[in-house]
N, C-alpha and C positions, 0 to 999 in steps of 0.2 A: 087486405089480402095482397100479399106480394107478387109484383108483375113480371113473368119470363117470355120474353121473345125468342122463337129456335129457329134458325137456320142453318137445313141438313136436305141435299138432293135427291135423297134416298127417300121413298114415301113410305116404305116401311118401318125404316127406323124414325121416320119424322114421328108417324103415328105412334110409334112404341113410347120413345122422347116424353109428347104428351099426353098419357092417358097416366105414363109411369108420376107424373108431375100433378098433372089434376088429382089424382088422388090423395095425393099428399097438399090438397088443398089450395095449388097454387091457381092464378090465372093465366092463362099460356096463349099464347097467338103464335101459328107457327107458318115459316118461307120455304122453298125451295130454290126460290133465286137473289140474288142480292135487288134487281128493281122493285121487288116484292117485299122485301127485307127492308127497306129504306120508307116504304109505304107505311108499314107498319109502327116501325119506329116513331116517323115524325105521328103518328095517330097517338101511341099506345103509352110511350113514356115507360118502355120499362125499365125495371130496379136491375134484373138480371138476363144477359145476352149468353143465348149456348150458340156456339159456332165451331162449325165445320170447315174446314183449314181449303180441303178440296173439292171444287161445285165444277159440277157435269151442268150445261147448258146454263152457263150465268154470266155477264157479264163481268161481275167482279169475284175474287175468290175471298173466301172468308178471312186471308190476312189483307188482303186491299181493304173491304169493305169495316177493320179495326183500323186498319191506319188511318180510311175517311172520316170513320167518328172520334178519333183523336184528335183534328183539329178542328173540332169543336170545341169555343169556351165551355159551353154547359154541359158538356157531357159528364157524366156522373155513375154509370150504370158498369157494375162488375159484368167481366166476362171470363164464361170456362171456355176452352177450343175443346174441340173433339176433332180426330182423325184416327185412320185407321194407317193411310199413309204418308203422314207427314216425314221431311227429313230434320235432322237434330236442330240445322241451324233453321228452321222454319217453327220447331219448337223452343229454341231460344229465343228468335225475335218476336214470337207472339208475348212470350213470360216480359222482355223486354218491354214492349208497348203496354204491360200493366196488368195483363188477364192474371186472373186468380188462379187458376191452374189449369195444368192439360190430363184428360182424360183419353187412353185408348180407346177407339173400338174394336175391340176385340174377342173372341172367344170367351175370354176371362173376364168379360166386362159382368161388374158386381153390382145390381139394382141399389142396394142400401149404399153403397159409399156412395156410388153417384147422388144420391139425397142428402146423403152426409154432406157433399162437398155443395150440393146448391142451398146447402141448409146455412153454411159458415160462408161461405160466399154472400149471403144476403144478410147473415149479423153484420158481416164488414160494413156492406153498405150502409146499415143504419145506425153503426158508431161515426162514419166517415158522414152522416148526416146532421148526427148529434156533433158532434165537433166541430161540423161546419154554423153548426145553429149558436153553439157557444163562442166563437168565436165573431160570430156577427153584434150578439149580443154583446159583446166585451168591445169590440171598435164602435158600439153605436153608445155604452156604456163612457167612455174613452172622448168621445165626441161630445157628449152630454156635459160632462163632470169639466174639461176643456171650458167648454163656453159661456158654465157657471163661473167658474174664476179666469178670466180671460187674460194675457199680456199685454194690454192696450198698446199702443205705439206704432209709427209707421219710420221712425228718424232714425238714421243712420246706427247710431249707437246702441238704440234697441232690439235693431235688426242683427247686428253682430249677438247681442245677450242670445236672442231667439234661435238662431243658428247655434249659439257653445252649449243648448240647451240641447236641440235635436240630437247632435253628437254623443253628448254626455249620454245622453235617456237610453243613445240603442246600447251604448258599451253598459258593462255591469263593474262600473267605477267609482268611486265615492269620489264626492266632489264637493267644494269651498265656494260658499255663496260669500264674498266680500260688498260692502255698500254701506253709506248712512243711512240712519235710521229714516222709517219711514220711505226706501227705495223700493218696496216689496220683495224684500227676501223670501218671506212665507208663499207668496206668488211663484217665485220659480222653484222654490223645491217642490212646489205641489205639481210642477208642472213638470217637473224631471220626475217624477212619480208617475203621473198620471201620463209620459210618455215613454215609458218603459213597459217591459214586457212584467213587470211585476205588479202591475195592474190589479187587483182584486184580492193582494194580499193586503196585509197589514201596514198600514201606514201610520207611525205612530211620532207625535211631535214632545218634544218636550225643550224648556223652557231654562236653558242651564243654568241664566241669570235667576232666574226663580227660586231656586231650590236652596238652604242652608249646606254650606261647605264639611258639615259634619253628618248630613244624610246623602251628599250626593251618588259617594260610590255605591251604597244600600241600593239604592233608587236606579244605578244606571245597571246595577251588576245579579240585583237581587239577594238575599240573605238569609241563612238557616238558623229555624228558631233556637233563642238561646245564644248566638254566637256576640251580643252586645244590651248594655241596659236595656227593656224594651222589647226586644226582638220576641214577644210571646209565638209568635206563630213564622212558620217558611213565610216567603215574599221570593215572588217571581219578580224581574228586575224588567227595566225598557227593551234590555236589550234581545230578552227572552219573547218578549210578547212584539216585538219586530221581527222572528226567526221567521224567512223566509220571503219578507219586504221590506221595507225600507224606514230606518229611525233618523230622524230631522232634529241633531242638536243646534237648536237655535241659541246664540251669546255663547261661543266655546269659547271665547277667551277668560271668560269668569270661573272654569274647572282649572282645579290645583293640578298641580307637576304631575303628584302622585295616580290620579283617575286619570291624567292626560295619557300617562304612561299604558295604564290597563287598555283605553280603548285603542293605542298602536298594536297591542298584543292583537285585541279581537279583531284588527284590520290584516297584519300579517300571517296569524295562526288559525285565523275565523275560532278564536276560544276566551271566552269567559273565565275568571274565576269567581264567583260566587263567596259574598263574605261569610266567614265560617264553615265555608265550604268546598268542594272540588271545583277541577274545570270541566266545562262545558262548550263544546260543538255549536255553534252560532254559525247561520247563514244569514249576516246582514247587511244590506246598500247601507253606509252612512252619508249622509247630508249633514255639511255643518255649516253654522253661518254666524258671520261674526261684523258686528261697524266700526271694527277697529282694525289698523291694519297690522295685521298679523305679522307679517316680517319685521316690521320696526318693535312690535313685542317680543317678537325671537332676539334683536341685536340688543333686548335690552334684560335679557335672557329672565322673562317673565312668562313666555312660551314654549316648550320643547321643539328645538331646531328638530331634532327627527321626526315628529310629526307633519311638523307643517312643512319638510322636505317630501313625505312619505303624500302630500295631497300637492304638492307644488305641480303646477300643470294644468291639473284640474279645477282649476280655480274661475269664476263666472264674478266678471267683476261687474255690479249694477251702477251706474251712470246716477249724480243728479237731477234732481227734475230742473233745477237751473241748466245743465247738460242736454236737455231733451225739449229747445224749446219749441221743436217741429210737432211735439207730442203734446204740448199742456193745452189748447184748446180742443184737443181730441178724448182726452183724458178728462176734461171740463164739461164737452157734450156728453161721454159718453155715462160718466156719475150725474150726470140731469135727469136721463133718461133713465136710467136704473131710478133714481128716488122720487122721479114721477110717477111710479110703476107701486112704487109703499107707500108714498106719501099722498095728499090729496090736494097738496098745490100744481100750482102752473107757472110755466114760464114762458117768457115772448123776449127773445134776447136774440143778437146779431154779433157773430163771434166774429167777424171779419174787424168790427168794431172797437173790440174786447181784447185783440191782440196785444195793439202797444200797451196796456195795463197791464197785462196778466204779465207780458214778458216784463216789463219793468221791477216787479218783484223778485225779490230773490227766494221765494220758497225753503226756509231755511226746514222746513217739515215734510217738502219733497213730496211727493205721489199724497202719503197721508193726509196733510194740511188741507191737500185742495182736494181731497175727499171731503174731510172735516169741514170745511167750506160752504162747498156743496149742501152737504148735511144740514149744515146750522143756515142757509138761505130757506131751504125747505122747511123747517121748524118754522122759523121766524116771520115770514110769510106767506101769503093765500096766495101771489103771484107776484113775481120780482120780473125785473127786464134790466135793460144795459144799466141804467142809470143805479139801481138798487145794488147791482154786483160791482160796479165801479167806487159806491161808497163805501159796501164793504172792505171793498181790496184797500181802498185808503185809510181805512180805519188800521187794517193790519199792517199796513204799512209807516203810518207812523205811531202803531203803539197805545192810540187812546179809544179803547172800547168803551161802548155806554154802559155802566154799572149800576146798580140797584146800592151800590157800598159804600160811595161818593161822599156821604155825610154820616156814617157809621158811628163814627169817633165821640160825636156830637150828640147822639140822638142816647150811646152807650153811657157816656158823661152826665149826661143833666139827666134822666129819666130812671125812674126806678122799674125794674126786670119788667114786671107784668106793662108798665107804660112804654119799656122799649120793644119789649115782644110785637105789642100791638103795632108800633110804627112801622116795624119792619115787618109785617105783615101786608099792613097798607101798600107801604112802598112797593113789596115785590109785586101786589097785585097789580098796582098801576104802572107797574113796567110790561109787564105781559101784555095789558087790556091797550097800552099804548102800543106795542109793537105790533100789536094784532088789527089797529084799527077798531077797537072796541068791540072786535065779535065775542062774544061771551063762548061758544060755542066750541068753539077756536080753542079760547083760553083752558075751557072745562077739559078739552081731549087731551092739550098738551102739560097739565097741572094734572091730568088725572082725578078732577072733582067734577063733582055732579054740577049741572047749570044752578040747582036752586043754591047749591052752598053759596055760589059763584056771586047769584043776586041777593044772599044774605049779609054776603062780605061788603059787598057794594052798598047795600044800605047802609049797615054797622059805620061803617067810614067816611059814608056821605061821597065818596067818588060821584064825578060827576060825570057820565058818560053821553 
């Protein structure tokens, strides 16, 4: 039941006010003076405020007692004025501080509209409640999705990426993620997404280098059945199913002249044209991202100079992780604890320690690698510490990983299929059961076999564990 508060100094009209209200179902608490008024208020919380402009024995008049609950953050509660004698600019400055409308008392005063107006006066309030409520939800949405994929970093040049992010995300500009692979480029366009206001639309990635050079314009633009071998039925394109948020070409330097051309169209004309088909109205952010540097591909005129003029500016250049060495043992704890969190190892390590190794490497795989690192420590052991990550990082560093392949050559030469099947069988099991310390247990979750196959294989081969 929706709540009205009424203050009117008049106790006949107060009483008129509420009875005309309660019938119509509301809940009413009514003042004849603003200390009274204020009483109520902080008790009552109501939705909807009727106020009377001019108060005979009150300390505040009913435009004071609007302008006090104005500066309140949480105020929230529509209000009608009523007066019989207000002057124009006392009924502008009420409309001005926000009330819903002004009602005469007058002669002419009409029971039904006045319900009318406290009727659409308290829908407003509870669209203005509903959209306050969606809107909590889309920043706590926004927050959430944020701290699933995080921009890990605290170093200088990170902080500059994170800042041309903010920028970019509030304007509604298509922008050029540049970096080597493995810089997380998919990181920040998710995160020029997910800080833009185009939140909860469609966010759609696709993979430019992926796609065969004779389906990409189909695929980017969509295509009417019949218009090519194949084409049995319509196809909606990328850029159709982005209308209205934001498509992520990832590897645009791998798209020909020709498609380059089309998506400048849909950049300056917001239109499509559709193969074997008309054009099409598109409202779309594009994100593009490329490991190559696009300028030196323009002067080698392998990229459309007006494109990459037409995103020049907007461009988010990602750093090295060789670049970011304030960042790699923060990025080192922070992939520990995320795959302590899936995996079921441990770790007991001292990064202050771990520094001069880690920076000693040049990360030629960036952000990625030393995820993949990470990754492959947790695999490969129940619990590593400094000394297990330190001989990892030397194994990568000079090149000679332990392999199961080592004598391949040999075992494929002398032995016939079913006798080398069997060696390489042996072999891989006694790489696993050795890197594990012998837990069979261990070995069965990360092979995916059951323990008894595990101690059938171990018999069958006589392993000695």
């Amino acid at each position: 039941m929706n709540k009205i508060l009424i203050l009117e100094d008049n106790p006949d009209l107060l009483e008129f006010y509420s009875d005309l209200l309660k019938k119509a179902d509301y809940d009413v608490r009514t003042s004849s003076n603003s200390d009274e008024f204020f009483d109520w208020y902080e008790r009552f919380h109501p939705d909807l405020l009727i106020l009377d402009i001019k108060l005979n024995n009150s300390r505040l008049s009913g435009i004071q007692v609007f302008e006090r609950l104005k500066l309140e953050n949480n105020f929230t509660s529509q209000v009608i004025i009523l007066s019989g004698e207000a002057s124009r600019s006392e009924v502008a400055h009420s409309i001005k501080l926000g009330a819903y409308t002004f009602i005469e008392k007058s002669s002419g005063f009409n029971s039904m509209k006045f319900l009318n107006e406290v009727k659409q006066a308290l829908k407003l309030k509870q669209q203005q409640q509903l959209s306050s409520a969606l809107t909590t939800d889309k920043e706590n949405l926004r927050y959430d999705l944020i701290r699933e994929a995080p921009l890990i970093g605290k170093s200088s040049a990170i902080m500059q990426v994170k800042d041309r992010i903010a920028r970019f995300a509030a304007g509604n500009v298509d922008v050029l993620i540049q970096g080597e692979t493995g810089t997380g480029k998919d990181i920040v366009a998710r995160q020029l997404y997910l800080q833009s206001e185009r939140l909860g639309k469609p966010y759609v990635v696709v993979n430019s280098g992926g796609m065969p050079e004779t389906l990409i314009d189909s695929e980017l633009f969509g295509h009417k059945k019949g218009s090519f071998t194949g084409a049995v039925n319509d196809k909606q394109g990328f850029f159709e199913q982005a209308s209205g948020g934001v498509l992520f070409l990832d590897e645009i330097s791998n798209i020909n002249a020709n498609v380059q051309a089309k998506i400048l169209r849909a950049i300056e004309q917001k239109e499509i044209r559709i193969v074997g088909g008309d054009t099409k109205k598109v409202d779309v952010r594009l994100i593009f991202a490329c490991n190559k540097n696009l300028l030196k591909l323009v002067k080698e005129k392998s990229f459309r100079k007006d494109l990459f003029f037409r995103l020049d500016g907007n461009i988010i250049q990602l750093p090295p992780l060789r670049a970011r060495s304030d960042d790699i043992l923060i990025l080192f704890h922070y992939f520990c604890e995320k795959y302590k969190q899936d995996q079921s190892g441990s770790f007991d390590i001292d990064l202050k320690k771990l520094r001069s190794e880690f920076l000693a490497y040049h990360w030629p795989g960036n952000v990625r690698e030393l995820k993949k690192l990470t990754e492959y420590l947790f695999v490969m052991y129940d619990h590593f510490d400094n000394d297990i990550v330190i001989k990892e990082l030397k194994r990568r560093k000079t090149g000679r990983q332990e392999t199961i392949f080592n004598d391949i050559e040999t075992i494929i030469a002398n032995q016939d299929y079913e006798e080398a099947t069997a060696e390489f069988d042996k072999k891989y099991l006694q790489y696993h059961l050795r890197r594990h310390n012998n837990k069979v247990s261990k070995v069965a979750k990360i092979l995916n076999l059951n323990r008894s196959t595990i101690y059938q294989k171990i018999n069958k081969y006589g392993i000695e564990i």
